[in-house]
C-alpha positions in Angstrom: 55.6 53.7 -72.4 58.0 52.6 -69.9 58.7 48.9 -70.5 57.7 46.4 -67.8 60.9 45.3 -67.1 62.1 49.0 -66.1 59.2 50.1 -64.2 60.4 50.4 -60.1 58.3 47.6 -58.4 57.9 46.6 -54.7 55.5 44.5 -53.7 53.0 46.2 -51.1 53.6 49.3 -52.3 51.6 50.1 -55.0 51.4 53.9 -54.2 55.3 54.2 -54.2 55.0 51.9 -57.2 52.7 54.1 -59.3 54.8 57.6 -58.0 57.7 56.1 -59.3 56.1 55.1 -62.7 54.6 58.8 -62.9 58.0 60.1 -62.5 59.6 57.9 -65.3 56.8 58.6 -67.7 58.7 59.0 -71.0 55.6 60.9 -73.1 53.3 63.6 -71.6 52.5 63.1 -68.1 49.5 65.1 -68.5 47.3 62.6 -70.1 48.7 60.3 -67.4 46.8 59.3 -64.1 47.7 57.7 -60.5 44.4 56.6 -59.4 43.7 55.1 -55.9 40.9 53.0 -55.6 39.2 52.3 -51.7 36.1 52.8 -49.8 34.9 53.8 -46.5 35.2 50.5 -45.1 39.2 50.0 -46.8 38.2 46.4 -47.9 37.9 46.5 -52.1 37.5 43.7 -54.3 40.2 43.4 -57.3 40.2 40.3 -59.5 43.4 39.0 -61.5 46.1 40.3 -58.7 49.1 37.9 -58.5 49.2 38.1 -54.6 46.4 35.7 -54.3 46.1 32.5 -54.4 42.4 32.1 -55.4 41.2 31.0 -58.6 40.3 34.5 -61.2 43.2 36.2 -58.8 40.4 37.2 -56.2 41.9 39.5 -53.5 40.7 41.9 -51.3 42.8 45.1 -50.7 42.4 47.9 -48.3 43.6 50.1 -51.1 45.0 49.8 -54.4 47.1 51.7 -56.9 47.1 52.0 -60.5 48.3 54.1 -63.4 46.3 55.2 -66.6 47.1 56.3 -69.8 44.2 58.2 -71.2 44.2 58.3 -74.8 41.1 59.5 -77.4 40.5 56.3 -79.0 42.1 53.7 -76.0 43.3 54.2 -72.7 45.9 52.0 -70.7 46.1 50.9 -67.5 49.6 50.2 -65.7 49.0 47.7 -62.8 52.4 45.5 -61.6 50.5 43.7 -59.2 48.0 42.4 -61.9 48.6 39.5 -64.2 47.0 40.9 -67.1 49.6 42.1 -69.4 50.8 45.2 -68.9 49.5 48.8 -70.6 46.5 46.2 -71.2 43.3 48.3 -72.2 41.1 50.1 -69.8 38.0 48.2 -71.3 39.7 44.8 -70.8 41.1 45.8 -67.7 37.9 47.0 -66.1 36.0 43.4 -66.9 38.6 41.1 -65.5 39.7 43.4 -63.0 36.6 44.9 -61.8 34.7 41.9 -62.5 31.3 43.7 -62.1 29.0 40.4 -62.4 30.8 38.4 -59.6 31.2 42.1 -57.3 28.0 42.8 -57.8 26.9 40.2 -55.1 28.9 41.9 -52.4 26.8 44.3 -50.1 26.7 47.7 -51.1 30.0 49.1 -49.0 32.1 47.2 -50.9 31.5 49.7 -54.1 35.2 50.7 -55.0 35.5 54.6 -55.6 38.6 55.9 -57.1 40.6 59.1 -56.8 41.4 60.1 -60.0 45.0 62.6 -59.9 46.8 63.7 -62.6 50.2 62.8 -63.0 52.4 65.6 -62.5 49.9 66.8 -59.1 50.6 63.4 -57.9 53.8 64.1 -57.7 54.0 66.9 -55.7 50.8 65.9 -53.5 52.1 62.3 -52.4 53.9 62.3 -49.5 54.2 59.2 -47.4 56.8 57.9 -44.6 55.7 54.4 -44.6 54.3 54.4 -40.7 51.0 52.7 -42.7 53.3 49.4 -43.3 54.6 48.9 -39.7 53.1 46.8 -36.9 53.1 47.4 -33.1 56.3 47.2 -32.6 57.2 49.3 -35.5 58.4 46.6 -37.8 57.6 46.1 -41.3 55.0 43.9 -42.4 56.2 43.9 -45.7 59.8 44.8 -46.4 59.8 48.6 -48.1 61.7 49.3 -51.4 64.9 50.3 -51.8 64.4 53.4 -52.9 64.1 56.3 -50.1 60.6 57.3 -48.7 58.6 60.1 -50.8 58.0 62.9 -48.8 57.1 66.1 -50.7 57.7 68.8 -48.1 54.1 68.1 -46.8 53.6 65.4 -44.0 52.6 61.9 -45.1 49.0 62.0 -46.0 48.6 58.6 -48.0 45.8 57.9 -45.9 44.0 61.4 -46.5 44.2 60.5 -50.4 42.7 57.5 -49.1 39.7 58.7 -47.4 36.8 59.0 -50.4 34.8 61.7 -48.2 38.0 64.1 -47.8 38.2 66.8 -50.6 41.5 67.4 -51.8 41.8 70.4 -54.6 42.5 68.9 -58.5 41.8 65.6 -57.5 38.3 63.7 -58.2 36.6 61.1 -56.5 34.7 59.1 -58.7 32.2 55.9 -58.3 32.6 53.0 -61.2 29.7 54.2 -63.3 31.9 58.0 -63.6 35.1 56.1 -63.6 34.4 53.8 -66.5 33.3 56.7 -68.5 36.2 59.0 -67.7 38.2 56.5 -69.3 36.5 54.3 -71.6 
């Protein structure tokens, strides 16, 4: 496990944030997952995320990106942007992040669905430019990392990986009942 301290972080950026931490990964990247969670409407609700300001962490994100750890008897999630600790347990994760109870009273198109990738395809799938981060006028609305943009020879289709109705070959799109069970 890559400690905390050494994972690549830029607020914002979680998909740049989980492509770097796949690329780090010490152990075997293939029991290692980037997983995007959105839904058609690109509003999801995500407790415990240090961004907000509400009480529980309450935010809602367009799109969020995590990494997992699947292991037999416990898997781990990677999240910088949450303030649970970090490699915390899926099962803890999923109740204070997911907090099912309290989402439960939003209207149906707020169900998160996640597209599950392995590490090493995510790597060579995700390409992105950053155009998704600028305004009008082409400025940034939230300064980018330092690190250079991650284009893959393919053009920058962040927001394909995005769209839960688009099939994309090795990559599953899962709703929370399949997700929780993939990785509980």
């Amino acid at each position: 496990m890559i400690p905390v301290d050494e994972a690549l972080y830029k607020s914002c950026y979680c998909e740049e944030n989980v492509y770097k931490l796949c690329e780090n990964w010490p152990l075997n990247r293939e029991n290692f997952w980037a997983v995007l969670i959105s839904n058609e409407i690109k509003c999801v609700p995500l407790w415990r995320q240090k961004s907000s300001k509400k009480e529980g962490g309450y935010c809602l994100w367009d799109y969020h990106v995590i990494g997992i750890q699947k292991n037999p008897e416990t898997s781990k999630v990677f999240d910088l942007d949450s303030t649970l600790e970090w490699g915390v347990d899926f099962s803890t994760y999923w109740r204070e992040t997911m907090n099912l109870e309290e989402s439960s009273l939003y209207p149906e198109r707020y169900k998160r669905k996640f597209r599950v990738i392995p590490a090493p395809l995510y790597l060579t799938l995700f390409s992105s430019d950053r155009s998704h981060m600028l305004d009008a006028d082409g400025k940034y609305l939230h300064e980018p990392p330092e690190w250079p943009p991650i284009f893959n020879l393919i053009p920058t289709n962040l927001m394909d990986l995005l769209d839960m109705s688009k099939k994309i070959d090795n990559c599953q799109v899962m709703d929370e009942q399949a997700f929780f069970a993939f990785f509980a």
